[in-house]
Residue, then its C-alpha position, 0 to 999 in steps of 0.5 A: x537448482x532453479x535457475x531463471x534468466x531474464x534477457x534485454x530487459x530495462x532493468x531499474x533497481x532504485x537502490x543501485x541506481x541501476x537504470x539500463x538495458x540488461x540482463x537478471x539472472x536467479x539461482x535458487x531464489x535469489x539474484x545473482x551477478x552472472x550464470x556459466x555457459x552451462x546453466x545459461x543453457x539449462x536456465x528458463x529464459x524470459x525475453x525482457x524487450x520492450x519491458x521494464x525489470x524493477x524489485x517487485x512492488x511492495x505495498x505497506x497497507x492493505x486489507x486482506x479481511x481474513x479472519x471473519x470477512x471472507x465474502x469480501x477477500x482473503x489471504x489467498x484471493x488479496x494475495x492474487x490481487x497483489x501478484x497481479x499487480x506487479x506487488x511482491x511484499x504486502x503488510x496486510x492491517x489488522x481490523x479483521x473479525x476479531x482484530x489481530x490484538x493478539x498473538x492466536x490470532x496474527x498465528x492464525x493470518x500466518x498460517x493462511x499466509x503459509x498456506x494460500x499465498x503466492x506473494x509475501x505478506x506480512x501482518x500487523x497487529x493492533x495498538x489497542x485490544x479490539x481497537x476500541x482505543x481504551x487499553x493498549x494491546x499485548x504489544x511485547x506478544x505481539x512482537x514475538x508473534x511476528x507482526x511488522x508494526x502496530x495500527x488500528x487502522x481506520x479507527x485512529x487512537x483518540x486518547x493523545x495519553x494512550x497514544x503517547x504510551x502507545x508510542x513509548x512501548x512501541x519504541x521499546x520494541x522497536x516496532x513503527x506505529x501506523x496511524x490513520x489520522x481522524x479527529x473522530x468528533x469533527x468527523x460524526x456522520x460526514x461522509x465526503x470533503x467539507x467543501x463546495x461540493x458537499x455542500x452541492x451534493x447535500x453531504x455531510x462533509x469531513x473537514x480537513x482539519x479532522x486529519x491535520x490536528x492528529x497529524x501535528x499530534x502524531x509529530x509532536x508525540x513521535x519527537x516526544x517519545x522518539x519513536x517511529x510514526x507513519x502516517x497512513x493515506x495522508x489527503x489534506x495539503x496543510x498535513x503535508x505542510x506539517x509533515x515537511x516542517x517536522x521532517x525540517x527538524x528531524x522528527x523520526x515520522x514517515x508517511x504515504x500517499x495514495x493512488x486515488x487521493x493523488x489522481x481524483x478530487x471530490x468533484x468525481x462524487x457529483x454522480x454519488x457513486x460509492x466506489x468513490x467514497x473513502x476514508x480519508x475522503x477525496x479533497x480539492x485539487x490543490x490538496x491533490x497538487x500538494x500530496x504530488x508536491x510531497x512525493x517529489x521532495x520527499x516529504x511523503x515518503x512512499x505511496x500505498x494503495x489501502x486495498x479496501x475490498x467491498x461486496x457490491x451489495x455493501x456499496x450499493x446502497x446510500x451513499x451515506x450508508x455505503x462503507x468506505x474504500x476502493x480497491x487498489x491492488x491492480x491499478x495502482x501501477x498504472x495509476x501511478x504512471x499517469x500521475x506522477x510519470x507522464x501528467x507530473x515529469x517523474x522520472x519512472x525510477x523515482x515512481x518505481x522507487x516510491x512502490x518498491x525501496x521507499x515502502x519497505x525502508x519505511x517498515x525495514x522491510x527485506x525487500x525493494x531491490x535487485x542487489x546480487x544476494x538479495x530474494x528474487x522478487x521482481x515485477x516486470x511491465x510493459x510502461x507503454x500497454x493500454x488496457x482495460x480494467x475490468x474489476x468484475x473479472x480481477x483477481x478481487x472476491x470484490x470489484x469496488x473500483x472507480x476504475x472499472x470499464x476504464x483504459x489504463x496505460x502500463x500493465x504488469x506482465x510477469x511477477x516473480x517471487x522468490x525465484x518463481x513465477x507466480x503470475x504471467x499472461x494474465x493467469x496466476x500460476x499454481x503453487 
């Protein structure tokens, strides 16, 4: 029987609304109320002073590239990345070599995950077969294989019939759609936001609008169909505008935020670094002020890193030629921290609440709280430690972070999944 107790801690559970000095205690993987003298004696005890115990972090979109792009990240190394950063759930997407448009392959990531993981990660799969947006994919297969929701990630769904159809299988199987919001024919060859900055830089630029109008399409197709829609890595303050009202009305439509969308603006590409080029680009300051604005009322529901792995060679290159996103996994933590808690006045049980309960309500995800009975996945962090971030030396097959070199404040010192110790002092621990 394996028992673990954590002692003196700042134990904050958002859930509860648990946020005071104490004690957690763990019997066979799960939390439970108290431990007898005796298996207080036999337990293994970690000293909580000075740290914070919250559930472990839970990040709903990220990319692991397994199957087919193992020279950027797999199952095993992504799911390092995550212990590391204090995450114990992810849902990984599904634009891998093949797209996960059916079950062999959603069997095969499950197999990988059963095999190389140390935190939990569940996939999703594809709206449309190889998501090329013409056909939908085995949606009911799907289901039964296991995935959590249906995305074609960074290719959204241009057809608004495919995606209405999309939206009345989905709801059939009661499965959310995630979709990553792009008018693909305002957005040919741009590669940042259309703005000063673009034009200063000689850049093809990315209007905001190309993100807005999917997002009204999005919010009038899930009050349509009442389905389930969540919109991923929003950036523009006018589709947080649209978002407020329809949530006003009770549409049935979440949506996130990112770290980088909500610490960085495109004034960061003036030096024409691809470790900050993304997809969705990075906007003004006030789009940056509103994406803060939504978190604080509620209108965006959670924040997701959108772990994008890239070799070096793969971002070094044009700028226009360099593939979108950063990774994220590590630093979102601490870049959270900085923003919302000590540059914004977040409570830091409303930040802990949008990395863990939030994101896994958004999914109906088994995970985000330390209630007695429930799997004892906990992250526990120093919110006070400097430290620097050094992305060559992570846990990444790739390093394409804008915060490489740079000092963080807030680092997670031990992560717990099931009961077990999966990361501590800098190390993973072997399975």
């Amino acid at each position: 029987m394996a028992i673990l107790w954590i002692s003196q801690a700042r134990v904050i559970d958002p859930g509860s609304k648990r946020d005071k000095v104490g004690d957690l205690f763990i019997r066979d993987g799960r939390i439970v109320a108290a431990l007898s003298a005796a298996e207080k004696k036999a337990a293994a005890k970690i000293s909580g002073q000075g740290l914070v115990a919250c559930p472990g972090l839970v990040d709903i979109h990220v990319h692991f590239r397994e199957p087919g792009q193992t020279h950027k990240e797999t199952i095993a190394t992504g799911s390092h990345c995550a212990a590391a950063g204090g995450f114990t759930t992810v849902v990984c997407m599904p634009n891998t070599s093949p797209p996960a448009d059916n079950a062999g392959t959603i069997q095969f990531i499950h197999d990988a995950i059963r095999r190389d993981a140390v935190v939990k990660i569940l996939p999703t799969g594809c709206i449309t077969a190889g998501m090329k947006g013409q056909a939908l994919a085995p949606i009911g297969s799907l289901k039964r294989a296991g995935v959590v929701a249906i995305t074609d990630d960074g290719d959204c769904v241009q057809s608004n019939e495919l995606m209405r159809r999309a939206c009345e299988y989905a709801k059939m199987f009661d499965l959310p759609i995630m979709d990553h919001c792009q008018d693909a024919s305002m957005t040919q060859g741009a590669v940042m936001n259309e703005g000063a900055m673009s034009t200063r830089l000689g850049l093809r630029g990315w209007p905001h609008a190309a993100e807005d109008v999917i997002v009204a399409r999005n919010v009038i197709l899930a009050e349509y169909t009442g389905a389930h829609l969540h919109l991923q890595h929003i950036s523009s303050r006018y589709s947080v505008g649209i978002l407020r009202r329809a949530k006003a009305r009770g549409v049935k439509i979440t949506a996130e935020a990112t770290p980088h969308h909500l610490a960085l603006t495109d004034d960061s590409l003036a030096t024409y670094d691809t470790n900050y080029k993304m997809n969705p680009p990075l906007r003004t300051a006030a789009d940056r002020r509103a994406l803060i604005a939504g978190l604080r009322d509620g209108t965006l529901d959670c924040i997701s890193t959108d772990h994008a792995p890239h070799t070096d060679y793969e971002k070094d290159k044009e700028f226009d030629y360099a593939p979108n996103g950063i990774l994220g996994l590590e630093t979102s933590l601490a870049i959270s921290l900085e923003v919302l808690m000590r540059q914004n006045k977040f409570k830091l049980a409303h930040v802990i609440d949008l990395m863990t309960r939030r994101p896994a309500n958004v999914l109906g995800l088994p995970a985000g709280t330390l209630a007695v009975g429930a799997a004892a996945d906990i992250c526990l962090f120093d919110p006070t430690e400097k430290w620097q971030y050094d992305a060559k030396a992570g846990f990444s097959k790739s390093s394409n972070s804008p915060w490489h070199g740079q000092t963080l404040t807030g680092r997670v010192k031990t992560t717990i999944v099931d009961g077990r110790v999966v990361f501590t002092d800098g190390k993973i621990l072997p399975r």
